[in-house]
VOBAMAR-728860 format. One line per 5 residues: number of its first residue (from 1); for each residue x, y, z of C-alpha. Coordinates in pm, 1 decimal. Layout:
VOBAMAR-728860
NUM> X,Y,Z | ...
//
This chain:
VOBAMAR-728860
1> 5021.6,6879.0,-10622.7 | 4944.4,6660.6,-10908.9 | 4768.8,6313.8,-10867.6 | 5089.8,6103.6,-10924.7 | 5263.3,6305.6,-10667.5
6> 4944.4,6240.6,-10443.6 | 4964.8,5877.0,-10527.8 | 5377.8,5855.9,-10450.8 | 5358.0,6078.2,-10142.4 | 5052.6,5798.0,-10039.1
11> 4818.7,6150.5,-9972.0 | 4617.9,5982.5,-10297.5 | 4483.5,5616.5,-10233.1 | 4478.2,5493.9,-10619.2 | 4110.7,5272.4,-10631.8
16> 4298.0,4982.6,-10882.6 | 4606.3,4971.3,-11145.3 | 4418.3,5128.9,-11402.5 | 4430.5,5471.7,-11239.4 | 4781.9,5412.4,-11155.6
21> 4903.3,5384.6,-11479.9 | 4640.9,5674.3,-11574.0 | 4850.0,5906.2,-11293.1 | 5163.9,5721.1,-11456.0 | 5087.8,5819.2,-11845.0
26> 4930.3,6171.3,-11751.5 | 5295.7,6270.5,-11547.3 | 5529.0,6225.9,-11840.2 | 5439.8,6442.8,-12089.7 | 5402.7,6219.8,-12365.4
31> 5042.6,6264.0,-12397.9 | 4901.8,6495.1,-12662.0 | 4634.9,6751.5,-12582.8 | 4325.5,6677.4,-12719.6 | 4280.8,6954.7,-12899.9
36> 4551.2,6905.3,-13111.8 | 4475.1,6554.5,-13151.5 | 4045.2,6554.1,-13228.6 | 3939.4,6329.4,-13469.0 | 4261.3,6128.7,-13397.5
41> 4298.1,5762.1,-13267.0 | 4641.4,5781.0,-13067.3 | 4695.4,5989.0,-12790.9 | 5057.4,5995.2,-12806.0 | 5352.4,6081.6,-13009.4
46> 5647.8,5972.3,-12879.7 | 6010.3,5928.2,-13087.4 | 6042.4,5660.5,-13317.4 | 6202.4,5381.5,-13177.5 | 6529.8,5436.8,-13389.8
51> 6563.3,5808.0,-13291.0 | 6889.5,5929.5,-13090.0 | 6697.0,6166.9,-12928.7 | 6347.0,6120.1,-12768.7 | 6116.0,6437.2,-12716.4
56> 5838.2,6520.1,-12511.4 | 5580.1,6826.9,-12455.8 | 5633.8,7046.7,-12107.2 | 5467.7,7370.4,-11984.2 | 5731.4,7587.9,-11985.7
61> 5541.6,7875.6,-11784.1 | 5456.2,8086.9,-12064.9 | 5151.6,7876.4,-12152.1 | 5360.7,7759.9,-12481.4 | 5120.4,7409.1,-12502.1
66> 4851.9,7618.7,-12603.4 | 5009.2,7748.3,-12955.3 | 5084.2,7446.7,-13057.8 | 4867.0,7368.3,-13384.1 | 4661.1,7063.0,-13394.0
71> 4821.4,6737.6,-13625.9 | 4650.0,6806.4,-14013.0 | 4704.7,6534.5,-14277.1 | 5041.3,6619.5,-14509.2 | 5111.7,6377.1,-14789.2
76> 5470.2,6352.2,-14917.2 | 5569.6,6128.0,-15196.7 | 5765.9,5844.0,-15139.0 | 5931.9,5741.9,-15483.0 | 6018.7,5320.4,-15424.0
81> 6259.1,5177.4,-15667.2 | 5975.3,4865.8,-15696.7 | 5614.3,4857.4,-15572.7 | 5563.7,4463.1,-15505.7 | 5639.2,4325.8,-15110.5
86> 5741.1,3992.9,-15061.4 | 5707.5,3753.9,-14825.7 | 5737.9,3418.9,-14686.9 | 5583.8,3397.6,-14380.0 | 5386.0,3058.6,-14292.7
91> 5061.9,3142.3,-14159.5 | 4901.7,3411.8,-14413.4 | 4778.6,3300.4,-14746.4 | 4968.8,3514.7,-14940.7 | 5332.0,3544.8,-15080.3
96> 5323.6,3891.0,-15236.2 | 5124.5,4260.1,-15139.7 | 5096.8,4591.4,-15299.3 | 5052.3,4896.3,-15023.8 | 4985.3,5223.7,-15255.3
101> 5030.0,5449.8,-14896.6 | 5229.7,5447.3,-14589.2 | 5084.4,5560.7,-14297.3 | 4691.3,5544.2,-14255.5 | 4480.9,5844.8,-14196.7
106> 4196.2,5572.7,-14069.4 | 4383.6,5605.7,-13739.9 | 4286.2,5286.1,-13587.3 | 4482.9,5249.0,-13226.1 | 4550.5,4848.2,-13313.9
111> 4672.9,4889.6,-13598.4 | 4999.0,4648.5,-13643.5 | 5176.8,4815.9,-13920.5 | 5218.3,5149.6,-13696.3 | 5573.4,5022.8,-13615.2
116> 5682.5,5066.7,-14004.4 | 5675.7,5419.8,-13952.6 | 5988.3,5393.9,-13766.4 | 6164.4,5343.7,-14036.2 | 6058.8,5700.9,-14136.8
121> 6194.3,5925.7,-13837.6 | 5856.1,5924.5,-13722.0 | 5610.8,5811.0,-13473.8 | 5439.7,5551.0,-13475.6 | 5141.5,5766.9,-13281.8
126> 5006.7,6042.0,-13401.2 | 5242.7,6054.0,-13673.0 | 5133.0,5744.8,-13861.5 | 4781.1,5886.8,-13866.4 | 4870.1,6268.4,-14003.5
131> 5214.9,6212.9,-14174.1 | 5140.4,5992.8,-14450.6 | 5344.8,5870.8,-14814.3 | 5161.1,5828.5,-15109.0 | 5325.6,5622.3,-15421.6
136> 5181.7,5770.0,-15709.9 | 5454.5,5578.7,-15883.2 | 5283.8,5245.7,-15792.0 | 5090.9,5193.2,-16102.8 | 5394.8,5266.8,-16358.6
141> 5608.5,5039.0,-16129.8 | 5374.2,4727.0,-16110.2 | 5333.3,4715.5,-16485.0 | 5659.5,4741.4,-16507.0 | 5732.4,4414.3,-16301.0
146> 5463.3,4222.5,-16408.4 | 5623.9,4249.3,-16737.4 | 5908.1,4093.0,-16615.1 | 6009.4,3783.6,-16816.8 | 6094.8,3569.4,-16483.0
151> 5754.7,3696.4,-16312.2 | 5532.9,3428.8,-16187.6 | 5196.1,3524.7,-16136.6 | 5017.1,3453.2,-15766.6 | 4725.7,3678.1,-15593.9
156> 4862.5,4010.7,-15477.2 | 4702.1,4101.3,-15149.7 | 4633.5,4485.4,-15090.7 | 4555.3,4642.5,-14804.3 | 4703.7,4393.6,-14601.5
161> 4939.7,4668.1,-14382.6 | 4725.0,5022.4,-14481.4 | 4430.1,5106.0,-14592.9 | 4443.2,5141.6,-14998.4 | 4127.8,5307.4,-14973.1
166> 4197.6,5568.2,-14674.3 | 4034.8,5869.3,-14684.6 | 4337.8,6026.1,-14917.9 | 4273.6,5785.7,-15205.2 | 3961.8,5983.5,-15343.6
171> 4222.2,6273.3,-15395.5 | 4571.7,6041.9,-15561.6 | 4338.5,5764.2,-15654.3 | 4684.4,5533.2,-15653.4 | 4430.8,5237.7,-15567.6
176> 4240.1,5295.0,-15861.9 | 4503.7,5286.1,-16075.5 | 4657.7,4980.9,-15969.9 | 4348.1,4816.2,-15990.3 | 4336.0,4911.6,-16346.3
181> 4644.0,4752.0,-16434.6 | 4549.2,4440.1,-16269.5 | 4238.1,4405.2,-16521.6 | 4445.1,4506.8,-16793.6 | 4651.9,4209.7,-16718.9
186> 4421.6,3931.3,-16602.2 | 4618.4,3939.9,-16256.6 | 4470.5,3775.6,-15954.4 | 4392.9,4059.7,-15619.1 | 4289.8,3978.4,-15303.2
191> 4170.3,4317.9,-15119.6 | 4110.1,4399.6,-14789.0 | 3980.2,4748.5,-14599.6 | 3746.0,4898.4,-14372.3 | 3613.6,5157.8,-14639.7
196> 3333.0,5199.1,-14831.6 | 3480.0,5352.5,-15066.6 | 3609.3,4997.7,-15268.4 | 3241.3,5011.9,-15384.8 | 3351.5,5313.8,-15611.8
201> 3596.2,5016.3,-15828.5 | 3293.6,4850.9,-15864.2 | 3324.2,4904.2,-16258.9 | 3694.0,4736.3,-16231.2 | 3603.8,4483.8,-16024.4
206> 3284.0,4326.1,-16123.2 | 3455.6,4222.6,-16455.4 | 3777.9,4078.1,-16298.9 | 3517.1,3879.9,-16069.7 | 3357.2,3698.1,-16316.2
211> 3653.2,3616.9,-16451.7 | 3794.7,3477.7,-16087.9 | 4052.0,3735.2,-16012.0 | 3911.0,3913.3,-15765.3 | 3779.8,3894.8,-15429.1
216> 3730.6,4152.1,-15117.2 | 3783.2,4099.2,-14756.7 | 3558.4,4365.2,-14578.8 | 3686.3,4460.8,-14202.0 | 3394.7,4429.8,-13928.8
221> 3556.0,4512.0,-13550.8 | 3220.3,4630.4,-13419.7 | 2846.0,4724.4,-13462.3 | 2873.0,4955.9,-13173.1 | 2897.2,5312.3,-13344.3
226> 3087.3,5449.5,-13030.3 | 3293.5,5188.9,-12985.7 | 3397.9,5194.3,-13405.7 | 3451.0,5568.0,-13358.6 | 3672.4,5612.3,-13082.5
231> 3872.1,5300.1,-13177.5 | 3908.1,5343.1,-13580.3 | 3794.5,5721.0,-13619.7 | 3803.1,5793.3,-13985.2 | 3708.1,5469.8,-14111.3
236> 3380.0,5422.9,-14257.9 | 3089.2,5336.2,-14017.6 | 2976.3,4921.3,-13922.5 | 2673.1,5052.1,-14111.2 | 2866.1,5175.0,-14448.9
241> 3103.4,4885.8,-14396.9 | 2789.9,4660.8,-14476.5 | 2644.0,4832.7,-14670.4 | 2982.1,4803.1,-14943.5 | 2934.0,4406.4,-14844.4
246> 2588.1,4402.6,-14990.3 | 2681.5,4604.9,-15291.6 | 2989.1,4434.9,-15372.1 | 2830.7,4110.8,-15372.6 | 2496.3,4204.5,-15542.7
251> 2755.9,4288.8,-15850.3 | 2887.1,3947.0,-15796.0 | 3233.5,4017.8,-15657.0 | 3294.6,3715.6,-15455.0 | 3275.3,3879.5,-15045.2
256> 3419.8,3806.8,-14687.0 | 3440.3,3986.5,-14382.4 | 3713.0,4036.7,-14151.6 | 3652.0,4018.1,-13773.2 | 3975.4,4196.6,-13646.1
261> 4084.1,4258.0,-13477.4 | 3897.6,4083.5,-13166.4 | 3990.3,4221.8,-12805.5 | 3881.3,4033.5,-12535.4 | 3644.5,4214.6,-12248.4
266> 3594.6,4482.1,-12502.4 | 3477.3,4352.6,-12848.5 | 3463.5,4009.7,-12856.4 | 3115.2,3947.3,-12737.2 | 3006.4,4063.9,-13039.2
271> 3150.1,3785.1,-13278.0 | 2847.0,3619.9,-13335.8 | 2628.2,3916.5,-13387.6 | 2889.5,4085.9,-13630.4 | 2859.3,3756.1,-13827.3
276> 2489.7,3735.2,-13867.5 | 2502.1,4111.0,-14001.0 | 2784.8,4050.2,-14235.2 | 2610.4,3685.8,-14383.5 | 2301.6,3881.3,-14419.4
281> 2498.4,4126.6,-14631.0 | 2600.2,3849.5,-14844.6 | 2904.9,3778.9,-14704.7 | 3048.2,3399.5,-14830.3 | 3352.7,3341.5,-14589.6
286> 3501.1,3495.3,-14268.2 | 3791.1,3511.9,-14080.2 | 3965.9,3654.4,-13762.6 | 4250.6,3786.7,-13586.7 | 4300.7,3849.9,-13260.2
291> 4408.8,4192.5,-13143.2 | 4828.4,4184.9,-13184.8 | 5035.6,4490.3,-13000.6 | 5366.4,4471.7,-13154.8 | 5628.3,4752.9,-13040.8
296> 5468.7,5058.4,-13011.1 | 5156.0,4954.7,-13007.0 | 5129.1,4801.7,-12677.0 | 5205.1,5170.2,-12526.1 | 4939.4,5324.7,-12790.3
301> 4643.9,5092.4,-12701.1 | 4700.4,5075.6,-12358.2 | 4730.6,5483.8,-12355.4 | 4380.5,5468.2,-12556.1 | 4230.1,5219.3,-12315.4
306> 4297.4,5423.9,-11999.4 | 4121.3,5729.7,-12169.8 | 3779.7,5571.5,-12286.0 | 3760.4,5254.8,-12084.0 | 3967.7,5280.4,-11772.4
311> 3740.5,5041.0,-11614.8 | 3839.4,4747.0,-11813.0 | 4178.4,4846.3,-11866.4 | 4341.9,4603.1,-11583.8 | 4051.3,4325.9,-11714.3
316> 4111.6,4387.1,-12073.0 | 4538.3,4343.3,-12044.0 | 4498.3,4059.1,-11815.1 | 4311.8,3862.1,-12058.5 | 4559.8,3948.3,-12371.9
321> 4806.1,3852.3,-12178.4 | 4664.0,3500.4,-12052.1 | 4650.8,3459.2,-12436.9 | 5004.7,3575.1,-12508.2 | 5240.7,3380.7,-12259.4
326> 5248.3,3657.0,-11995.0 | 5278.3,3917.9,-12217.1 | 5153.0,4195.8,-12441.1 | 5255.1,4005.0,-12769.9 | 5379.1,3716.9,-12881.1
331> 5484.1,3757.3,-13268.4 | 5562.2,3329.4,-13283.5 | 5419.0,3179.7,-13627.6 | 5136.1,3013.5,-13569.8 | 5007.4,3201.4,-13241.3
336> 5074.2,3590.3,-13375.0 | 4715.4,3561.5,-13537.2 | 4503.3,3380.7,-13289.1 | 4702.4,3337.7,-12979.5 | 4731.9,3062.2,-12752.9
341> 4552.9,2903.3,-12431.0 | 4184.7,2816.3,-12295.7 | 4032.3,3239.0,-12355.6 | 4199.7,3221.0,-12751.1 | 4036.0,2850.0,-12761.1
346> 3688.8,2965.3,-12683.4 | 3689.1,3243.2,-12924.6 | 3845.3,3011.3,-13186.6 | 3540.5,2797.3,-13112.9 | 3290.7,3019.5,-13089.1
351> 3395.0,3216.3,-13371.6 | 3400.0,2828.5,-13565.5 | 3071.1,2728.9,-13486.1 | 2929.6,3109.8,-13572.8 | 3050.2,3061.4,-13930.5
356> 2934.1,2718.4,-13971.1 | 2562.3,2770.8,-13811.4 | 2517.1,3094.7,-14057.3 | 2695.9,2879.1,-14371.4 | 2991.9,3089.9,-14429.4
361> 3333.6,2941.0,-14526.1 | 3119.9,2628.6,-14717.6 | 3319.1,2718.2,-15070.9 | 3631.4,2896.4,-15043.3 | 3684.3,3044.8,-15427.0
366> 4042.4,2996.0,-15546.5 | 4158.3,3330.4,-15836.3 | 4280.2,3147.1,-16136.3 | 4683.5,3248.8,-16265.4 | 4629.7,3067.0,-16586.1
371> 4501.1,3369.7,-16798.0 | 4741.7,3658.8,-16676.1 | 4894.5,3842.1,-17013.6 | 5195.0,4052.3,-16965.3 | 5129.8,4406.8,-16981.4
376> 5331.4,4610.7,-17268.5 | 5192.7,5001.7,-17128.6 | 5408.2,5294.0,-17078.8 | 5560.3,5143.7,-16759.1 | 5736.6,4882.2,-16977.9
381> 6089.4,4901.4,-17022.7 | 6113.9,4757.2,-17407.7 | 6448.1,4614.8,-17532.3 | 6588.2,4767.0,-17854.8 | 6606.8,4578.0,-18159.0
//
């Protein structure tokens, strides 16, 4: 008899909610082994939310489970028809973005954008982290638009769903490229990631910094190497992640870091400390989110909480929740970021007075759209004469 049957049949006394989820989550099936899943920040992989049909893994008597091979990073290519995202939503700074992947092989169990890989036929678990889309169209497609004669130019923000510098990049180098024909065309980026590897465009974007097009938003969750490693497992170190603050500023590429997301009971006594580290990196300005659990998300984090901190699972939820009118998420401009009520008010505060004690935020830089020249490369569609 398993322990959910125990716990039904009352011959199992669960200690708290936590383990009755736990007996819950472990009795449908859903959960992948985790041998198939190592290295791997989701612990499920169930349908995508548009699927007919959902599927789940079941010990058929013949031991089956155990042939099942573990999930292994495939890239397809995903050909878009344009490369430049729009948007007008009211509380983010920026109006456009440029994501050269889909999917994120960084596997971090908050991330928001998991949800887009719906749209896919695929899961927004495990298949988000080892079924990924590269664009290696993106390049030819963004000079082409910024050629447009009705474009007008504004900061593109990158990496502002996926990572553009995810552990695939050093092999289709997309980023890179895009970068490249940014510079070429005096266009104002915005960046943000959680890899060390953005110190490797350090040639690209040193220049475009001194010219005030470019600036880098470096994401800081945690100092705790555990905590960084169960919760974003192939994303560089809190060490590394520093480190790229230090050198990206020392070659005068204007530098902020991101704390997000924050999770109450779990991460969020570390604000202040994760400040200190990143001003003394060089850091200039800072920001936060708080952690958001959109769709399949709220099943994916909660799954990860029960497996690494069961103990804080019930305080953990409670406290999200006290920020989120009752529930999981609340997706309302103006609270999705930071939430709402006296727990999202103190971190708000403390995370206010933090930046101002150390000096950051003093001089936000603004990228200048006055000396952007239309490209005329091979991704230019010319008109005959």
């Amino acid at each position: 008899m398993n322990e959910l049957s125990q716990i039904r049949q009352g011959a199992l006394a669960p200690a708290n909610t936590a383990e009755v989820a736990e007996a819950l989550m472990s009795g449908t099936g859903l959960r992948i082994e985790v041998d198939r899943r190592r290295g791997r920040g989701a612990g499920l992989n169930m349908s995508g939310r548009f699927e007919q049909q959902a599927r789940e893994a079941f010990d058929d008597g013949w031991e089956s489970l155990e042939d099942l091979p573990p999930f292994k990073t495939e890239v397809q290519v995903e050909k878009p028809r344009s490369v430049i995202s729009r948007n007008d939503s009211p509380d983010i700074s920026f109006d456009r973005s440029i994501n050269p992947y889909r999917g994120c092989e960084h596997g971090c169990i908050y991330c928001f954008a998991r949800p887009t890989h719906a749209f896919m036929g695929l899961s927004a678990g495990l298949d988000f982290e080892a079924k990924l889309f590269a664009k290696p169209d993106a390049p030819r497609l963004l000079e082409r638009e910024l050629a447009r004669s009705d474009y007008k130019v504004r900061p593109i923000a990158i990496g502002t769903n996926t990572d553009p510098y995810q552990p695939i990049e050093k092999e289709w180098r997309i980023m890179r490229q895009i970068l490249e024909v940014l510079q070429a065309a005096n266009h104002p980026v915005m960046i943000v990631t959680k890899s060390a590897m953005v110190t490797r465009d350090i040639d690209l974007l040193a220049p475009m910094a001194e010219k005030g097009l470019a600036r880098v938003g470096i994401s800081v969750t945690t100092l705790d190497r555990k905590l960084a490693r169960t919760m974003e497992p192939r994303a560089s170190t809190p060490t590394k992640r520093l480190e790229a603050i230090r050198s990206l500023t020392e070659a005068g590429i204007p530098t902020g870091v991101l704390v997000s997301p924050i999770i109450p009971a779990l991460n969020d006594h570390e604000i202040e400390r994760v400040l200190e580290a990143a001003r003394a990196a060089g850091a200039l300005e800072a920001t936060y989110v708080l952690l958001r659990l959109p769709l399949e998300v709220s099943p994916l984090f909660r799954d990860w909480l029960l497996r690494n901190y069961p103990d804080r699972y019930r305080h953990v939820m409670s406290l999200i929740r006290s920020m989120r009118g009752g529930k999981d998420y609340d997706a309302e401009f103006g609270k999705r970021m930071k939430g709402a009520g006296p727990y999202a008010w103190q971190i708000g505060r403390r995370f206010e007075l933090a930046a101002k004690r150390l000096g950051l935020n003093l001089n936000r830089r603004q990228l200048r759209d006055d000396i952007f020249v239309p490209p005329l490369g091979t991704g230019v569609q010319l008109s005959l004469l």
